[in-house]
Every structure is written in structure tokens, then in C-alpha cells.
DRENPAFI-137394 format. One record per residue (C-alpha): residue number from 0; y, z, x. Coordinates in steps of 0.001 Angstrom, whole numbers, m for minus. Each point is the difference from the previous one (the first is absolute). Layout:
% residues N
NUM|Y|Z|X $
...
This chain:
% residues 71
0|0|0|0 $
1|3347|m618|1165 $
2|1530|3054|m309 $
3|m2903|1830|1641 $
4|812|m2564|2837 $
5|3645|876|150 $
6|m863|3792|61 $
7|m2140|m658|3331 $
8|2540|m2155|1374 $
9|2520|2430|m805 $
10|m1992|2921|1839 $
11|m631|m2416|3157 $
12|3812|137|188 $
13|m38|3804|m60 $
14|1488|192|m3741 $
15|m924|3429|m1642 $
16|451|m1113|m3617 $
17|540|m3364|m2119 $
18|2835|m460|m2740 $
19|30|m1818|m2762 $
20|1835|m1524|m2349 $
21|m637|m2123|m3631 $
22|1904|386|m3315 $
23|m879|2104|m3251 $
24|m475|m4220|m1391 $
25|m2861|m234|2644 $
26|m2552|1920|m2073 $
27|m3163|m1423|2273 $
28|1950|673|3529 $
29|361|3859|m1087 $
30|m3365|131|m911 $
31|m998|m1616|3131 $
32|1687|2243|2220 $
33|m1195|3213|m1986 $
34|m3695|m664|677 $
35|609|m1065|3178 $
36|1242|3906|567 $
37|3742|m558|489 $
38|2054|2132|m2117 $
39|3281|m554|m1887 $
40|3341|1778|1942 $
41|3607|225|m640 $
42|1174|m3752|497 $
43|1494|m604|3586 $
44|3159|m2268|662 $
45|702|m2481|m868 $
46|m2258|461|m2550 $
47|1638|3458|m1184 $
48|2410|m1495|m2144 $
49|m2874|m2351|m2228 $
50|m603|1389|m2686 $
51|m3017|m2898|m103 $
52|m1202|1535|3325 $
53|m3091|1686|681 $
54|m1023|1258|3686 $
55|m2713|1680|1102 $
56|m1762|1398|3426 $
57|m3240|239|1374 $
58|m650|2526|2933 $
59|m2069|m1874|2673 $
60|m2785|1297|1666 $
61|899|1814|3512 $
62|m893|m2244|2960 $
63|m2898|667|1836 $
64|m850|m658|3276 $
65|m2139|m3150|m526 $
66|2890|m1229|m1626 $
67|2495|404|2036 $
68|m1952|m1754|2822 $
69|m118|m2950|m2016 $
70|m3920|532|m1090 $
């Protein structure tokens, strides 16, 4: 899936969490993104002043060692 691929990508780079963001007309993308463990936080700029906004955040696993030697 490609948001399972971004999440590894993201923890190659040393990222600790992922953000989000869809709209409350994006029924299926919020959905999506709730199974998939993230979960729904204040909206961040420039999102903060949408109303139509939604964000969430998934905490990523903590690297381990395989992973940070490229394994």
C-alpha cells in the first residue's frame, strides 16, 4: 500500500511521525487513514483556518538498529 510505503520511507529519513491531511468531503480518505492507525489532531497551518480540513498523525515506530544501517 502506498501509504504503508510512505511511512517506511518516511522512517528511512529519520521522521518520528506522519501528518495528514483530507477534508470532512473525503469520507473514504478519513476512513483510510483511521484503520491505517493515524489519528485525527487539531488542524496545523495552513490548514488551521479550513474549516473543510481534517489532519491527523501517526506515531512511527522508533528506529532500530537494523534500520538505521540501511537493513
Amino acid at each position: 500500500m502506498l501509504l504503508a510505503e510512505a511511512e517506511q520511507l518516511a522512517l528511512r529519513l529519520g521522521s518520528r511521525s506522519m501528518l495528514l491531511e483530507t477534508g470532512v468531503r473525503q469520507p473514504a480518505a478519513m476512513r483510510l487513514y483511521e484503520r491505517a492507525g493515524y489519528r485525527r489532531i487539531a488542524n496545523y497551518p495552513p490548514h488551521d483556518q479550513d474549516p473543510l480540513s481534517v489532519c491527523y498523525e501517526k506515531a512511527l515506530p522508533a528506529r532500530s538498529s537494523r534500520v538505521a544501517a540501511g537493513e
